[in-house]
VEXDREN-2710 file (C-alpha; in Angstrom, 1 decimal):
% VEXDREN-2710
k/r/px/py/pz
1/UNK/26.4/38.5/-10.7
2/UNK/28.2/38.2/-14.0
3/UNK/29.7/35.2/-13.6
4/UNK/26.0/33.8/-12.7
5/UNK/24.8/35.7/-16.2
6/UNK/27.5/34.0/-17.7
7/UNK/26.9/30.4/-16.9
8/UNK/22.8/31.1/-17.4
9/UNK/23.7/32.0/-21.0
10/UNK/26.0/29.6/-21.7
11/UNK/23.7/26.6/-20.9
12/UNK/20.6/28.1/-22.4
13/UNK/22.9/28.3/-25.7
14/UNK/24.4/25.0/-25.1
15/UNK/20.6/23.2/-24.7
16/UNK/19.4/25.3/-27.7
17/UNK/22.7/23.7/-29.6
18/UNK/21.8/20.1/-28.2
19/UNK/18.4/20.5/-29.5
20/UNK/19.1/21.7/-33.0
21/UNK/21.7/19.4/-33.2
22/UNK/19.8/16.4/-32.5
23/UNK/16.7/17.6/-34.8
24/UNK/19.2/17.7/-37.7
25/UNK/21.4/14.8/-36.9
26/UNK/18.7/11.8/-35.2
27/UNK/15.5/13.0/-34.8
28/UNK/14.9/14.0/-38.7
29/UNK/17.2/10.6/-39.9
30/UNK/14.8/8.9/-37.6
31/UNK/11.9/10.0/-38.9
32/UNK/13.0/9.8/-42.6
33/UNK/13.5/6.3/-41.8
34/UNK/9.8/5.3/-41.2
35/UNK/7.3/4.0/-43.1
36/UNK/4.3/5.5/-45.7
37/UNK/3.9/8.7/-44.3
38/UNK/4.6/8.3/-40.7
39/UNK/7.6/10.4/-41.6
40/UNK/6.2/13.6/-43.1
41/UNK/3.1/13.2/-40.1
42/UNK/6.5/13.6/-37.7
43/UNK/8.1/16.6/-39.5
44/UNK/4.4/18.1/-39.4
45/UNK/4.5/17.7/-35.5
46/UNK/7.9/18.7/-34.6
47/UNK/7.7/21.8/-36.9
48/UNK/4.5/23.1/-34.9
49/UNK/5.9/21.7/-31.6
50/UNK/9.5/23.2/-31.9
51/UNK/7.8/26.1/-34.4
52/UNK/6.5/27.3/-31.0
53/UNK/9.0/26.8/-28.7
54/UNK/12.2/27.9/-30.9
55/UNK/11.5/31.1/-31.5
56/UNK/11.6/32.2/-27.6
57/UNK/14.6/30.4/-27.4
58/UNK/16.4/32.3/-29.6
59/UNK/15.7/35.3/-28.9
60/UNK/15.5/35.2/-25.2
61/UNK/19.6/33.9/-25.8
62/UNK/20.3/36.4/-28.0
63/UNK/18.6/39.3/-25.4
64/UNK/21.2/37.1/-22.5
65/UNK/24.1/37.4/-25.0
66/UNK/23.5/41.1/-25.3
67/UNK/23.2/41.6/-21.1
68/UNK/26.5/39.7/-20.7
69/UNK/28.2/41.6/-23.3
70/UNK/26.9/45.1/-21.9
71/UNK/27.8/43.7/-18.3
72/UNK/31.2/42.5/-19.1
73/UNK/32.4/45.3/-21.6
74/UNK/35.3/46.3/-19.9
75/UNK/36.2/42.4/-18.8
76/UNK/38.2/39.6/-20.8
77/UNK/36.4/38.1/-23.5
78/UNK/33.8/40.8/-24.1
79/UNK/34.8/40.4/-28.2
80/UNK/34.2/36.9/-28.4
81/UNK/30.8/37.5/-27.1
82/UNK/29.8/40.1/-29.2
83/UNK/31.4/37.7/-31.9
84/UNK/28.7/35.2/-30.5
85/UNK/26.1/37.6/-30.1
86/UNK/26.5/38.6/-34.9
87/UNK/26.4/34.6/-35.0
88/UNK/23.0/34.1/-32.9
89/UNK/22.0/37.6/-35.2
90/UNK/22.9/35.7/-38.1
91/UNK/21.2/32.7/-37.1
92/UNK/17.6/34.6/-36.3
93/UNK/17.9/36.1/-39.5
94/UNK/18.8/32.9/-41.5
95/UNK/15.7/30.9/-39.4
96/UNK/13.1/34.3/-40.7
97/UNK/14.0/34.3/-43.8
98/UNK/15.1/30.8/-45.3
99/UNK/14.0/28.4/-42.6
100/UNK/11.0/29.6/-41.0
101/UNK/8.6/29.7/-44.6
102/UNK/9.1/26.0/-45.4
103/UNK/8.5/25.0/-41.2
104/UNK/5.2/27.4/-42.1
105/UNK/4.1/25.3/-44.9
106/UNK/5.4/22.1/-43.5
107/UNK/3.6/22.0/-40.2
108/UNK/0.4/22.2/-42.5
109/UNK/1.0/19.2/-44.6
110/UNK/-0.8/16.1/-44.5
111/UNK/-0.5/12.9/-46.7
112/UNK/-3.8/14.3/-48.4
113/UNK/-2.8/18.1/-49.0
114/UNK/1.2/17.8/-49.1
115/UNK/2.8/19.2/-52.2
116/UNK/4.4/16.8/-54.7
117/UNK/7.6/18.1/-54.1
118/UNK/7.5/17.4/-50.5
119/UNK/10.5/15.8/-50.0
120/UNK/12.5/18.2/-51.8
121/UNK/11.5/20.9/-49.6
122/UNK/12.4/19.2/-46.5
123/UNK/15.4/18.4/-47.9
124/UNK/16.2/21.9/-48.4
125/UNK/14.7/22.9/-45.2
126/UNK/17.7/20.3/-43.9
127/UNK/20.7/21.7/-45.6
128/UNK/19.5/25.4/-44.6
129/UNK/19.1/23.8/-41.1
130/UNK/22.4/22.2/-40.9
131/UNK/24.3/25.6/-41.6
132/UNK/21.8/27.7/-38.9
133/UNK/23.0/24.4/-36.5
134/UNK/27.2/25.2/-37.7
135/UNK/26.6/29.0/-37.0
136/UNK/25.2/28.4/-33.3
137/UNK/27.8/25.5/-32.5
138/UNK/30.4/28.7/-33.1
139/UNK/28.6/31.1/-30.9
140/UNK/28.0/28.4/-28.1
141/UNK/32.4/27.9/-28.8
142/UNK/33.0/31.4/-28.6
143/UNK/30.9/31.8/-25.3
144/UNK/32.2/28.8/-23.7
145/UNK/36.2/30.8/-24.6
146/UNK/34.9/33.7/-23.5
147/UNK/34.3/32.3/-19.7
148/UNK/37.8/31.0/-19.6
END
């Protein structure tokens, strides 16, 4: 049964990794790439779309973090889950507090009502987002150690 817990957790981590990772590193250079406003329109979507969806996500990996490293306390590699488990903390925490106000303003925006400093705050929306994306790439690391 742990081993199963294990490998559920891992992948849900992994996908949620996969998906961050390509928001920060194609889907947002794709859309930066288009033309007029086609680009903040896109950024509007995804940040209601994945504003929906992410949340769940991260929590209900954070609550399988926490099962596996209750389950396997006594077993090899219980420290680099709870390790994993701080990281995904962190990461909650950093998506509340830094990330998670501009999505809430961003999602809103249209060409007509959109601040002036738009860009900017996308901008800094992406640099908060790359470091959320480093912090769960090393809890997805330290999980997939701790099944070895």
């Amino acid at each position: 049964m742990l081993n199963a817990l294990e490998v559920v957790t891992t992948v849900a981590v992994g996908l949620m990794v996969g998906v961050e990772f390509s928001v920060a590193f194609v889907i947002n250079r794709i859309l930066d790439a288009l033309p007029d406003d086609s680009g903040q329109l896109g950024r509007a979507h995804g940040g209601r779309m994945l504003g929906a969806v992410m949340p769940v996500w991260y929590i209900g990996s954070l609550v399988l973090v926490g099962i596996w490293a209750i389950a396997g306390w006594h077993h090899d590699g219980a420290g680099l889950v709870v390790t994993a488990g701080a990281l995904l903390i962190l990461s909650v925490i950093m998506s509340i507090l830094l990330l998670v106000p501009i999505n809430n303003q961003g999602k809103t925006w249209t060409p007509e009502n959109r601040p002036a400093d738009w860009k900017e705050q996308m901008n800094r929306w992406d640099r908060y987002h790359y470091v959320r994306v480093a912090v769960i790439i090393a809890a997805f690391t330290l999980l997939v150690t701790a099944l070895t």
